[in-house]
N, C-alpha and C positions, 0 to 999 in steps of 0.2 A: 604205935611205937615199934623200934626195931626188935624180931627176933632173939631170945638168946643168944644164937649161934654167929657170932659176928667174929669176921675176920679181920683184922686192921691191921695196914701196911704203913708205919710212918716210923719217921724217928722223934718224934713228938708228946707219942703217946694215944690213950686212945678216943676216938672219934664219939662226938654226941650222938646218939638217939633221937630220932624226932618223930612226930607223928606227920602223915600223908591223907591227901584226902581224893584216892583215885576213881574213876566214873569209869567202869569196864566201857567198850567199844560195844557199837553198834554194828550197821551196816560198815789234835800233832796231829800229822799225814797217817793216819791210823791205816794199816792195808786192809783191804777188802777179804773179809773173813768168808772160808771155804763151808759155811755154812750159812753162806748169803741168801737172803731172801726166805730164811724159815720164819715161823714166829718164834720170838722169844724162849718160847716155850716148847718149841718142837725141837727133834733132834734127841741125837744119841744122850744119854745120861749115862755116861764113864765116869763120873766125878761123888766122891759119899760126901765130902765135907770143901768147904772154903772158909776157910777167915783172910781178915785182912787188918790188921792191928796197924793200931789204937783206934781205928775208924770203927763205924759200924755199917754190917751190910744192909742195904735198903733193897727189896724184902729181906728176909731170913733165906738163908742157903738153901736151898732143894734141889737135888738132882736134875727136874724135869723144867726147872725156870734156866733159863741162860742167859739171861739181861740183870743189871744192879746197878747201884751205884753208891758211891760214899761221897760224904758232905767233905770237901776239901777247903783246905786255908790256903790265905795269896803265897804265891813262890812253888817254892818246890817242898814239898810232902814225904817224907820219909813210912813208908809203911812193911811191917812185917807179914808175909804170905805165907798160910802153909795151906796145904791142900793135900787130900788121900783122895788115891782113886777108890773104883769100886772093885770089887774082886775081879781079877784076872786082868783088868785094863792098868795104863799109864797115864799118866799126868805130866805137863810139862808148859814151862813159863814160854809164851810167846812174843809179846811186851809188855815193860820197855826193854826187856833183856830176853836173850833166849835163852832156853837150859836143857839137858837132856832128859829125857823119858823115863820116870823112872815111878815105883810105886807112890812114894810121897814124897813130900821136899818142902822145905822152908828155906826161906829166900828176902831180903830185903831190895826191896826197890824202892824210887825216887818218880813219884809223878807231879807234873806240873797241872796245875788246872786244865780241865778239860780232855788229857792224855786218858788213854784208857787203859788198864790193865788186863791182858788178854789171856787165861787160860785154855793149854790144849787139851783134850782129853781122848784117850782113842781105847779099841780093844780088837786088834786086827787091824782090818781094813778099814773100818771105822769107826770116823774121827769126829770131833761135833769142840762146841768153846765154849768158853764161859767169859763174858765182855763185866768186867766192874768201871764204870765211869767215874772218875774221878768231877764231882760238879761243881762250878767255879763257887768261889764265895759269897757272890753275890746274888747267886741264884736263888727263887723265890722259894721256902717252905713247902713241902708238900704233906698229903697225904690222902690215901687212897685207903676206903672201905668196900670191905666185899660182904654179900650176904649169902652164900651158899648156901642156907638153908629155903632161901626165896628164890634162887635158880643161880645159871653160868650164866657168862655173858660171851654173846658171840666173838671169835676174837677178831682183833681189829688195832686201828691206832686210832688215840683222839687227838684232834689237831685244838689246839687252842695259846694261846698268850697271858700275860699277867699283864693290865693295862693300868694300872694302880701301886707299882711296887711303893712296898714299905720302904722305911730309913733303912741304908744301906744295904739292900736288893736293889738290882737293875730289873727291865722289862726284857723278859725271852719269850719268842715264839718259841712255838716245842711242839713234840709228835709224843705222844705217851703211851707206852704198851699198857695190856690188862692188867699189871702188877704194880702198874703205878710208877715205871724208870723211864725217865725220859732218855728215848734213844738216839731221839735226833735234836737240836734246837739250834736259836741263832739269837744270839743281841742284840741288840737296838742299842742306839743311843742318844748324846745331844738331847735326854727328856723324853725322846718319842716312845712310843708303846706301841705293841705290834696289835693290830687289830685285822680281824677275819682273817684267821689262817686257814689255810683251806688249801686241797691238789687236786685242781683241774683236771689234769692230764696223769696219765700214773710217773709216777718219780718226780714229779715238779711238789712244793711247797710253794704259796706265792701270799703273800701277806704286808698290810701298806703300816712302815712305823709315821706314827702319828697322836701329835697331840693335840689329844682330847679334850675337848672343850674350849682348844682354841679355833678360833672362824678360819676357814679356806685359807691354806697359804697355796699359793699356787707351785711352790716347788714338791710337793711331796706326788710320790708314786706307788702305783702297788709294784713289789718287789718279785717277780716271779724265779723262783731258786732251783733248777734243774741241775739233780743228785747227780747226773750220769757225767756231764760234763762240768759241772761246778759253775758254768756259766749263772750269770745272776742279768735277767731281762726285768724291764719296767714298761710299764701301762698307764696311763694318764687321759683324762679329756683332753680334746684341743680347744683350746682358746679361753679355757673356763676352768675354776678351779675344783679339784679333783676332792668326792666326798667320800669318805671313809668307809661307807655304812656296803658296797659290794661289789663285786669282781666277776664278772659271769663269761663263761667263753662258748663260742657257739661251736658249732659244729662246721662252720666253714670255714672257721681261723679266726674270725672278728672275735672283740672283747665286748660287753657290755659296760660301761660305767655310769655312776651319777655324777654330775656337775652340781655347783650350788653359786650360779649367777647373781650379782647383784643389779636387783630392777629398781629404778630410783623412781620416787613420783609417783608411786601407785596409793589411789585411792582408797582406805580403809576404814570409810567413815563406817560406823557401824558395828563394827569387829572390835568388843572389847571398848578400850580409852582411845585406841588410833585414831590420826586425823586422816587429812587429804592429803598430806605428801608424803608419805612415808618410802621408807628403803625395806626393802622385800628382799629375804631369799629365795631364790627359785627352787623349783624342783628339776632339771632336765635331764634325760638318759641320752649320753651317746652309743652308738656303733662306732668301732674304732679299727682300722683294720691293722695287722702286723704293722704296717709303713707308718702308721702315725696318719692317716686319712677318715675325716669325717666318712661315713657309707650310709648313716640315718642318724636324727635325732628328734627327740621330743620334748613337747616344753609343759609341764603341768601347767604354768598359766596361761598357756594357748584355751585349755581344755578344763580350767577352775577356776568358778568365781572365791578366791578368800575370805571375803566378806560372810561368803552362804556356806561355803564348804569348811572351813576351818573351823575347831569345835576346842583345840585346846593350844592357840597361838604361844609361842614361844619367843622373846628379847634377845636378842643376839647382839655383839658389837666387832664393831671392826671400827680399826682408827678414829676410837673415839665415837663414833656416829652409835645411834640404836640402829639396828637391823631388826625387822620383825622376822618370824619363820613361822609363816603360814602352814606350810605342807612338811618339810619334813622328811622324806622320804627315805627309807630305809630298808629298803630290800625286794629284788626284782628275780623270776622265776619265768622260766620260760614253756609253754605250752608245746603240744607235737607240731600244729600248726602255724608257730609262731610268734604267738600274741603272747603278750606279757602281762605276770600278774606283777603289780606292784603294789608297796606297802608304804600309807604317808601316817605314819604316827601324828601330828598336828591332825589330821582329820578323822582318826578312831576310825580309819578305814583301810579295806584293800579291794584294789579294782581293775580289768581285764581290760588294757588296753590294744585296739587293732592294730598290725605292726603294719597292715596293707594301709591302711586311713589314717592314724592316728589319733581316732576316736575313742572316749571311751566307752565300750560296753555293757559293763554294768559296773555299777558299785555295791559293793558289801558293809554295809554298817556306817557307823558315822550320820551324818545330816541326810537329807532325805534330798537333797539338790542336787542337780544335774544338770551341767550347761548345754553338754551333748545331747541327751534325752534320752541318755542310757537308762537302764534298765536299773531300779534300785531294789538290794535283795536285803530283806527284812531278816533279822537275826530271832530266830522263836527258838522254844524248847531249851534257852542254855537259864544254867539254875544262877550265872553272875550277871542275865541282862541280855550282856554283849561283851563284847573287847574293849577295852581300852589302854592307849598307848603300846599297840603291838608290835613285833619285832618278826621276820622271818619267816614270812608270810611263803607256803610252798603247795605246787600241787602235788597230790599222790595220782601214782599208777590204778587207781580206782576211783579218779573223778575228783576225791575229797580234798580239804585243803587243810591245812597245817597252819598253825601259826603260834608262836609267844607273847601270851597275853601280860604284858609288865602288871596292868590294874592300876597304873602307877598316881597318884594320889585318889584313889578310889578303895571302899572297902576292901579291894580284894578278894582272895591272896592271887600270885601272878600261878600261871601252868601253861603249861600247854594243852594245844586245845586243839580238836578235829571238826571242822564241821563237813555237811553235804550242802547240797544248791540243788535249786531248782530254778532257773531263770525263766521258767515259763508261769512256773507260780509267785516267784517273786523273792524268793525266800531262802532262807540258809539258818540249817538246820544242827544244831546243837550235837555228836555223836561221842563223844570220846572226850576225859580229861583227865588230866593228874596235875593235883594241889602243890603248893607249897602253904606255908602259913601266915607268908607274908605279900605284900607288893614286894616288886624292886623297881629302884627308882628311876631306872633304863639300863641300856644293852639286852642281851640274853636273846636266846633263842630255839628251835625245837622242831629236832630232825627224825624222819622215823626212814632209815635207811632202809638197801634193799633187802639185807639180810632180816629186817624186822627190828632192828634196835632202834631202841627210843629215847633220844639223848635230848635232857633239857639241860641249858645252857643257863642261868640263874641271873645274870647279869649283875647290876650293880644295887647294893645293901638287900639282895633277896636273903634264899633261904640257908638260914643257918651259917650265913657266907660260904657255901658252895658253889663251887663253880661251874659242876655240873652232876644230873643224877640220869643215870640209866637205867630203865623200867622195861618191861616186858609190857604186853599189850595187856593183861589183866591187871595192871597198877601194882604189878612187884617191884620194891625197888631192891635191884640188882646190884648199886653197885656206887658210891658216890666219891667226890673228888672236892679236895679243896687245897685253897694258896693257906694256909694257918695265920701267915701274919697280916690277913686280911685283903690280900690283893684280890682282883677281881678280873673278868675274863669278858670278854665283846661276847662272841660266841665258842662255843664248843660241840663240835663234828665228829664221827666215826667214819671212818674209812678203812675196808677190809685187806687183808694180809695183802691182798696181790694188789694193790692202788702203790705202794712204797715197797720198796725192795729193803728190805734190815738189814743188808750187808751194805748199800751204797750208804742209809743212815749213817752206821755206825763208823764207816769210813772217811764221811765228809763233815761229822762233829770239831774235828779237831782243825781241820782246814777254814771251818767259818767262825771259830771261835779265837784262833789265831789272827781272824783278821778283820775284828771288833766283830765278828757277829753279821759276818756279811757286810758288812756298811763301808765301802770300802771306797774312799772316797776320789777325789782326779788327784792326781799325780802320776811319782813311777818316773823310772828315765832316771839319766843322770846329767843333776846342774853341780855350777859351781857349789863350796862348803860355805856354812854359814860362817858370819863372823864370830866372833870373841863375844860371849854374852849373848846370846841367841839361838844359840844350838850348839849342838857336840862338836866338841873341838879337841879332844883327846882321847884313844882309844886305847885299851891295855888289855893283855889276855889274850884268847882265842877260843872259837868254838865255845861251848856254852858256858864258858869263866869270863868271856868277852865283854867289857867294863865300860860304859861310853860315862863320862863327868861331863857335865855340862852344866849353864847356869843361864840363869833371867832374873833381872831383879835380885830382888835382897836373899832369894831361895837358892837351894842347891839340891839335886839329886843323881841320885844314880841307877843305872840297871844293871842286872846280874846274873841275866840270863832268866827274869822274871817274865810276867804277862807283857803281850803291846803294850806300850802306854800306861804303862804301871810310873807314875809321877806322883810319890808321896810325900804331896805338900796343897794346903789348900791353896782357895782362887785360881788353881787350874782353867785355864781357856781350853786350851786344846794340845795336843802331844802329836806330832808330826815325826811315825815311830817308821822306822824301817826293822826288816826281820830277815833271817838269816835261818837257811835249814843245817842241823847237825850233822856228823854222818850217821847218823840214827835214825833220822827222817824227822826229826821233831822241829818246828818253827819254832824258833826261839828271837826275842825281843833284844837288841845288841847296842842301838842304839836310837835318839829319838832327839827331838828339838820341842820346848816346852814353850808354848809362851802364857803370860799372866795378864794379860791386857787385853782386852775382847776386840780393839780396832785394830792392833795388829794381828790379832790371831785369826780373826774373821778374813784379813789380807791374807797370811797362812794359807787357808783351807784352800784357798782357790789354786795354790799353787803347791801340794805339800810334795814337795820332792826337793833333795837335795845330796851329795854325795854319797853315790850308794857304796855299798858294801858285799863288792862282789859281784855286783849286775844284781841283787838281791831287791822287793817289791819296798815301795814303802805306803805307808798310807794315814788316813788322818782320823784322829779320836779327838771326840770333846769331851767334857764334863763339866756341869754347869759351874760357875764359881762358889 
């Protein structure tokens, strides 16, 4: 059980207690704030107190935290500000308004979803802020426990998503400081949920929205989101549809991805009830370079028989048909030499493929079969057996390998788990674990970064519904995180201070939340205006009182300087919203074209632009009916 001394960050209330079962080791256009690139938590502390009325702050105010945020409603937010400095310094509002320097000040201001409210604080020469995020409404529950008494956590950001939102939450990728404020994020929409978030490169976020549990649509991409330029690049297989489960980039600019091919007519007698003609998922990895050029690819059933190798088959369907899924495959790691470890849940295994042959090397766990004649390494010493239905399969800078054991319909519970290898004895050897108390039923997964942090990713109905817990190597737990209203997360990553810069964060929330969360769909330009009954057709106002009436069907609504695509009326298809900056710098929503009918709305999307306002962007949002 936990500690007495628990610290709990939420507006919810506070966090469960659970017991562990650890195995110690073995062998708006927000400006770029002038204390960009600190942590949250670093920086001058000129400030004794902050409130923010009627909201509450998320943490509690402390001079040495500079990130927050408050639970905001749709529109625009009235809140009352006071703040005192600390002895001898000033204080002063930065936005959405500015004011002068003075010892304290209370002040009312107006944010819209997502806008931030920025406190200056200085004492001399220096100067440091204080950021409160205004988080839209539909953003998912949070909260965040800390154990102090069990140790700090290195500081860092976690990257992870809600891919399960509750009724009335959307799915946001997000980056979350040690205090539990999300400082950067982006939404998803159209149903999809953002799954592996993850920054390759430092100041990129790259993360594919997608829905889960539905089979391969060949349109979805991973999103790569680079902070510096606001530029948004995507990644995809050629020819094959692109699978959710990773995103790897190499070192000489190619991407890795998986494919999930459909092979028709493959033989299955034997395996489970299948017959002889079945339709099979593949497993394939491409090399993909910048241009969009095959450079290598692999095919597991070049290199597995499904019949001997599959150990825990899975039913898939696409257009009606069964699709079997043999392999599975869910997560690929790259060696110094090249060769890759890959992970095929369907086969309770992970195995080291040649990048130079495309052979496999050996295999770890799972069936004792080998088409290749690789080398099969016996799993001893672990007190659950083995893995099953693993996730996130990694090597360590010491040989070892990593991975998230789900257990998933097996006694259990899921952890992460460390093994060794000996490929000349055959063998892989049990070193390191930390429990939960239950399986989970998939996702999740389990990183021990380079500063030494230990993040298990919990996946879907594990433990305690957390989303993830941070341990130290002796099986402390440091530190955990959860969605409250039960949403769930693919995986969750730490990435140190200097991978993301906290001033380009905090600067590009409001620009990708202005325009749905990154999603931003073809259009833009200026066409002719809709007609009468189909879009905006009368404007009134200016600047952020600017009014568009518009109508479809038997509905009616209006904007008022609300969110994009703020249309409050159900059977929504899609809102084809243009947006306008203030002289304040704030995007603001002015007018929009709604339609109610999915075949002309679905016509829409491919086209969403139509008389702009001002030379101003427009772009396209759905929302299921």
């Amino acid at each position: 059980m936990r500690p007495s001394a628990l610290l709990v960050i939420t507006l919810l209330g506070v966090a469960c207690s659970r017991a562990t079962s650890p195995t110690p080791a073995g062998p708006a256009n927000d400006a770029p704030s002038p204390d960009a690139g600190m942590a949250s938590d670093a920086g001058p502390s000129f400030a004794a107190s902050l409130t923010v009325a009627p909201l509450a702050l998320t943490p509690a105010f402390s001079p040495d935290i500079h990130d927050y945020y408050v639970r905001c409603l749709a529109g625009t937010n009235t809140l009352n500000v006071t703040v005192t400095a600390a002895d001898g310094a000033t204080v002063a509002l930065l936005q959405p308004v500015t004011t002068a320097p003075s010892a304290s000040q209370t002040e009312s201001v107006e944010l819209l979803e997502s806008q931030a409210l920025v406190v200056g604080a200085s004492n001399g020469s220096a100067t440091g802020e204080y950021w409160v995020r205004c988080l839209p409404h539909d953003f998912p529950q949070l909260e965040m426990s800390a154990y102090p008494d069990a140790g700090t956590p290195t500081p860092g950001y976690y990257l992870l998503g809600d891919t399960s939102a509750a009724t009335g939450e959307a799915s946001y990728a997000m980056a979350v400081d040690v205090h539990g404020v999300p400082v950067w994020y982006s939404r998803t929409s159209n149903g999809n949920q953002p799954v592996n978030v993850e920054s390759l490169t430092p100041n990129t976020i790259s993360f594919v929205p997608y829905i889960y549990y539905t089979f391969a649509p060949t349109s979805w991409q991973y999103e790569v989101h680079d902070l510096t330029t606001a530029a948004v690049s995507f990644v995809e297989p050629v020819g094959e549809p692109l699978d959710l489960h990773e995103l790897q980039l190499l070192s000489n600019g190619d991407y890795l991805v998986i494919s999930d091919p459909i092979i028709t007519g493959v033989d299955l007698t034997g395996l489970s009830t299948f017959g002889p003609n079945e339709n099979v998922i593949g497993c394939d990895v491409q090399e993909v370079s910048p241009s969009g050029a095959v450079v290598w690819q692999w095919s597991a059933m070049a290199h597995f028989d499904p019949v001997k190798d599959s150990t825990w088959p899975q039913i898939a369907s696409a257009a009606g048909a069964q699709i079997v899924d043999p392999f599975h495959c869910n997560s690929i790691d790259v060696a110094s030499n090249g060769d890759l470890l890959i992970s095929s849940r369907a086969m309770d295994s992970v195995f080291l493929v040649s990048k130079a042959t495309g052979n496999v090397v050996w295999k770890m766990g799972g069936a004792q079969y080998t088409r290749d004649g690789a080398t099969y390494l016996a799993v001893t010493g672990d007190p659950q057996t083995s893995f099953y239905r693993q996730h996130d399969a990694r090597f360590l800078p010491n040989g070892q390998i990593s991975l998230f054991d789900d257990a998933t319909q097996m006694p259990g519970p899921a952890r992460g788990v460390v093994y060794s290898y000996d490929v000349n004895a055959g063998t892989a050897t049990h070193v390191w674990q930390y429990s939960g108390m239950v399986s989970s039923e998939a996702m999740g997964s389990f990183r021990i970064e380079s500063d030494g942090s230990r993040i298990i990713g919990w996946g879907e109905g594990g433990e305690a519904q957390l989303a993830f817990t941070e341990v130290d190597a002796n099986g402390n737990d440091l530190l955990d995180f959860k969605f409250t209203d039960g949403d769930e997360s693919y995986r969750a990553l730490k990435v140190p201070l200097t991978q993301l810069d906290l001033g380009l964060m905090r600067s590009s929330v409001s620009t990708l939340a202005s325009s749905d969360a990154g999603t931003i769909g073809p259009g833009g330009g200026t066409q002719p205006a809709p007609t009468s009954g189909t879009g905006c057709f009368e404007l009134s106002g200016s600047g952020a009182s600017e009014e568009c009436t518009y109508s479809a069907a038997d509905a009616n609504c209006f904007l008022t300087g609300g969110m994009p695509g703020d249309c409050p009326t159900s059977g929504l298809f899609g809102c084809c919203v243009q947006t306008v900056t203030s002289d304040a710098g704030i995007s603001l929503a002015v007018s929009a074209v709604c339609y109610y009918d999915p075949t002309t709305g679905q016509a829409a999307a491919s086209q969403c632009s139509f008389e702009g306002y001002e030379g101003q962007p427009t772009h396209w949002q759905t929302y299921a009916p």
